[in-house]
N, C-alpha and C positions, 0 to 999 in steps of 0.2 A: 504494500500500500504506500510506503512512503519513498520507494523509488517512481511510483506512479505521479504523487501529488508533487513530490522536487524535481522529478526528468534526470535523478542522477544516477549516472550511465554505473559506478559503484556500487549503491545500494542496488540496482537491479540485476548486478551481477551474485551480489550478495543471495538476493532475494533467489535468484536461478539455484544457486549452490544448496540453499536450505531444502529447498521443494524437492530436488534430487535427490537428495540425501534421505528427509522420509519418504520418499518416493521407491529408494531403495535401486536407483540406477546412477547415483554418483561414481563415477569412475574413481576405483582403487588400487593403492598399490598391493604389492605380492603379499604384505602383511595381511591387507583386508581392510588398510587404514586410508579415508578420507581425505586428501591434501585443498585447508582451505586460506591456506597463507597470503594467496594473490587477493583476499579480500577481508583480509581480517589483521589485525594488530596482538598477535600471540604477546602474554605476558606472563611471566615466572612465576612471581607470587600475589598474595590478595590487594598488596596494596602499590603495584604497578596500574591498574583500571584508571586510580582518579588520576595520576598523572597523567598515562600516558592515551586516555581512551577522553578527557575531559579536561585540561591544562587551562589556567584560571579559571575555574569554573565559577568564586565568587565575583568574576567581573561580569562574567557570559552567559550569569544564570536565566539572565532575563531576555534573551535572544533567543527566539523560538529557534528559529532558521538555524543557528550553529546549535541548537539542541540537539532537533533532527537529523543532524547529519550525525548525530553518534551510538552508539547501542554499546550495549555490555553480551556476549553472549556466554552464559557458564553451566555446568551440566547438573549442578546440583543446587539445587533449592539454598543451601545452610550457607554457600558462597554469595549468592545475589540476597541476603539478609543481611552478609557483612559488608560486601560494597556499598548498597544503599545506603545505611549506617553512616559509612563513611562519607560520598557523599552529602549527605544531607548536612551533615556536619559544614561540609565547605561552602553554603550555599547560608547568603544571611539573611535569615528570617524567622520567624518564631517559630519554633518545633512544636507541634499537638500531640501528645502523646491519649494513642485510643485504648483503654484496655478493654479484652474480651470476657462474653457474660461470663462466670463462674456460680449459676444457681442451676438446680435443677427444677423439673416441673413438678416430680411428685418430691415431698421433702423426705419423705422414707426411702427414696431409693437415694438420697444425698449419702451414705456411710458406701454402699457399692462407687461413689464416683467421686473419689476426694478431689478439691481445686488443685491441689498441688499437683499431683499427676495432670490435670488436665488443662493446666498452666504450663506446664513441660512437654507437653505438645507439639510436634510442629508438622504438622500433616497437609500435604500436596492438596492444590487448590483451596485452601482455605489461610486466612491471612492470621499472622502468628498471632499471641498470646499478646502483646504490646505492639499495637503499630503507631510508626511515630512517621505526621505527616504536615506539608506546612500547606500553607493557600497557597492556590498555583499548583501545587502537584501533581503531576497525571497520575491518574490512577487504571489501570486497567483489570477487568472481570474477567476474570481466568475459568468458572465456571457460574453455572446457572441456580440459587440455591432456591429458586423455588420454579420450580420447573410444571409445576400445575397451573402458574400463572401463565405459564408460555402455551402448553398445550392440551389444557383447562377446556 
């Protein structure tokens, strides 16, 4: 979508490479392994991203256009919770921090599902236990939680 809305001839190469790849027809080498170098900015550790994927980020936070030209891509959940983090940190504005409900509906079954455990949590499509977010932020819906409203 946003090599379509920008015409950038990268992001739509990007965009080719993704779709390939779940597609399950990206060309591999002998390993079996993926090569997406010619469109992507490889980085070592977790806190190579903000430098090298967002450099001043608190001047440019406010610049849609050099927003979009960037993405973070990482394979697991518990890394894109520490980038954003960090991030958000470099970016000046008031943090909102949201905490997640921790009651049950019947209060007798509350001893089967203590907060703590369910604070400790951090389960794919659904947004952690503290999310912390500012005005302005995009936010995007990774799943549907009520799905009776859609096809109700």
């Amino acid at each position: 979508m946003k090599a379509k809305l920008f015409s950038d001839s990268l992001a739509d190469d990007l965009s080719k490479v993704i779709l390939a790849i779940g597609d399950s027809t990206a060309p591999s080498d002998t390993a079996g392994e993926t090569s997406v170098s010619h469109v992507v900015t490889p980085v070592d550790t977790l806190d190579d991203p903000t430098a090298a994927i967002f450099p001043d980020l608190h001047t440019n936070c406010n610049n849609l256009i050099w927003l979009c030209e960037r993405a973070i891509l990482t394979p697991k959940s518990i890394f894109i919770a520490k980038i954003n983090d960090d991030l958000l940190r470099n970016v000046p504005r008031h943090l909102h921090t949201k905490k997640s409900a921790d009651t049950v509906v019947d209060s007798e079954e509350a001893v089967h599902y203590p907060t703590e455990v369910l604070k400790s949590l951090d389960l794919s499509g659904l947004p952690p236990n503290q999310l912390h977010l500012q005005i302005g932020d995009t936010v995007m819906l990774l799943r549907n939680l009520e799905p009776s409203r859609l096809y109700g």
